[in-house]
C-alpha positions as YAML, in Angstrom:
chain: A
units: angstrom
residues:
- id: 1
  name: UNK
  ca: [3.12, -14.57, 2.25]
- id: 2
  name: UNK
  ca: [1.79, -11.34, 1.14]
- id: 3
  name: UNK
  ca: [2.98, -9.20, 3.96]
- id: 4
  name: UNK
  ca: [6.36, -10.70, 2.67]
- id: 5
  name: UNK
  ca: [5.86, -10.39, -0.39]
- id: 6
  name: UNK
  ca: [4.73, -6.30, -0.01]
- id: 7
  name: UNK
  ca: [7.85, -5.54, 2.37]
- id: 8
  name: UNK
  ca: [10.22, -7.19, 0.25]
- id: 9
  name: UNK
  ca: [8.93, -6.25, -3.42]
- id: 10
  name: UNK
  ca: [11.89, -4.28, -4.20]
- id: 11
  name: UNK
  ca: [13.83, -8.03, -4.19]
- id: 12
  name: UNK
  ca: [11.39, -9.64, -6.46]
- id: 13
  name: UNK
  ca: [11.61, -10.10, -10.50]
- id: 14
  name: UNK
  ca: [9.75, -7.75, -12.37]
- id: 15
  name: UNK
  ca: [8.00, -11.20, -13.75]
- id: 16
  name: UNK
  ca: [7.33, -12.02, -10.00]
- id: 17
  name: UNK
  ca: [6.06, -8.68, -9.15]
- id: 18
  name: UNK
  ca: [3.20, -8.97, -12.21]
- id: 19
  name: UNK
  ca: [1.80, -11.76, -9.84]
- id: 20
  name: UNK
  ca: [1.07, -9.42, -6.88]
- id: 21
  name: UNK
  ca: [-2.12, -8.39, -7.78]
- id: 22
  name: UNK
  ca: [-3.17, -12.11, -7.74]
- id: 23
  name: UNK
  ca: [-1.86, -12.72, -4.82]
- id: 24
  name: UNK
  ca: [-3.38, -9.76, -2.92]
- id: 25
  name: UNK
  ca: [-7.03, -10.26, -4.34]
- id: 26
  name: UNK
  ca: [-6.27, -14.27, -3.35]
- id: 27
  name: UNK
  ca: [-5.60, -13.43, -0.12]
- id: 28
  name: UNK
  ca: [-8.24, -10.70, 0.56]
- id: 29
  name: UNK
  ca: [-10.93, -13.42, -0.64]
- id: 30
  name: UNK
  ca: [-9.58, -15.74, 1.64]
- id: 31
  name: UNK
  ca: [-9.57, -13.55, 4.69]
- id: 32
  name: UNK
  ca: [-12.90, -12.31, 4.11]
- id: 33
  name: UNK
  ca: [-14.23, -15.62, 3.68]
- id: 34
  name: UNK
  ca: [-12.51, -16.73, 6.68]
- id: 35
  name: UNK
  ca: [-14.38, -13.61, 8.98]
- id: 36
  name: UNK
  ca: [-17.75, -14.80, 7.17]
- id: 37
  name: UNK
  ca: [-18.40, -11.36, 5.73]
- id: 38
  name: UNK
  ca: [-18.52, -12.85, 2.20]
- id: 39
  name: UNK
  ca: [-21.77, -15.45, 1.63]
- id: 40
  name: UNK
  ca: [-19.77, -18.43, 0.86]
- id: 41
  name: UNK
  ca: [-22.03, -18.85, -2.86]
- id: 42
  name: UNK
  ca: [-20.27, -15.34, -3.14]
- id: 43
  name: UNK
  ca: [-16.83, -17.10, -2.83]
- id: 44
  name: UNK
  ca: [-17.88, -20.50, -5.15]
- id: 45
  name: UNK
  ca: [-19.68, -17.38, -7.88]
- id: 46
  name: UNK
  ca: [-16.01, -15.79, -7.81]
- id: 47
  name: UNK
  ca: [-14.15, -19.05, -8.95]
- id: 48
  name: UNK
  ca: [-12.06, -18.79, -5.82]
- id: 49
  name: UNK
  ca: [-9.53, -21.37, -5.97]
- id: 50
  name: UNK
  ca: [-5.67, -21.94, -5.44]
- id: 51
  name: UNK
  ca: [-5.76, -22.41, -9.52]
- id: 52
  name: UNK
  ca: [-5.32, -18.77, -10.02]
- id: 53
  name: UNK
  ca: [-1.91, -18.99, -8.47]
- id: 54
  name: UNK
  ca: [-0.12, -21.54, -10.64]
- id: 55
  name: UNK
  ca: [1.29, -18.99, -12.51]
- id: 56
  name: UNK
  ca: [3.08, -17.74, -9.37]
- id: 57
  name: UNK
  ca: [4.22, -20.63, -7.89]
- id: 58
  name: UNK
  ca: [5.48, -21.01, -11.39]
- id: 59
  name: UNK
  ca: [7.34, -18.35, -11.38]
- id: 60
  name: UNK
  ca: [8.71, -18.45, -8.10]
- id: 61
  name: UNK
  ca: [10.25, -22.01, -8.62]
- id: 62
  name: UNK
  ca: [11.79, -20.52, -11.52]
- id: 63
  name: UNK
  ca: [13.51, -17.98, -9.92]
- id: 64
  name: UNK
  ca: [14.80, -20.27, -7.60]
- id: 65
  name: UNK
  ca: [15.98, -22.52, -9.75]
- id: 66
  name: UNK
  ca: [17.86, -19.89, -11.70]
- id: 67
  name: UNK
  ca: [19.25, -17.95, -8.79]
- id: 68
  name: UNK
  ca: [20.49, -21.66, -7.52]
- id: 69
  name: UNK
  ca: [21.94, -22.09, -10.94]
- id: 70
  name: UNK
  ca: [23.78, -18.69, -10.76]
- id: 71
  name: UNK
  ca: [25.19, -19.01, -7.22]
- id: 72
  name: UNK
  ca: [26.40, -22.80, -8.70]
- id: 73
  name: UNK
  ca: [28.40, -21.59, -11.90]
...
């Protein structure tokens, strides 16, 4: 999602792009955590959870909804 996300930013909302920063540190987290090179009281200490992207999903479902509303009228 965030390879996607970084080729095709250009595309994106300016209120989507504000996400990206979430996304990437999400993601980095994840994959480091994944390789074991972060102690995993490291990843609990850094409140690492899917929470922080709500916001985004958010967002994204209401671009959606509005560019399915657009391509409707």
């Amino acid at each position: 999602m965030l390879s996607h996300f970084t080729e095709h930013m250009w595309l994106a909302e300016t209120s989507t792009q504000a996400h990206y920063d979430k996304l990437a540190e999400y993601v980095e987290i994840w994959n480091r955590h994944l390789k074991d090179t972060l102690e995993p009281e490291l990843v609990m200490n850094l409140n690492h959870t899917e929470e922080a992207l709500k916001p985004f999903y958010e967002d994204l479902l209401l671009q959606f909804e509005r560019l399915k509303r657009d391509l409707n009228e």
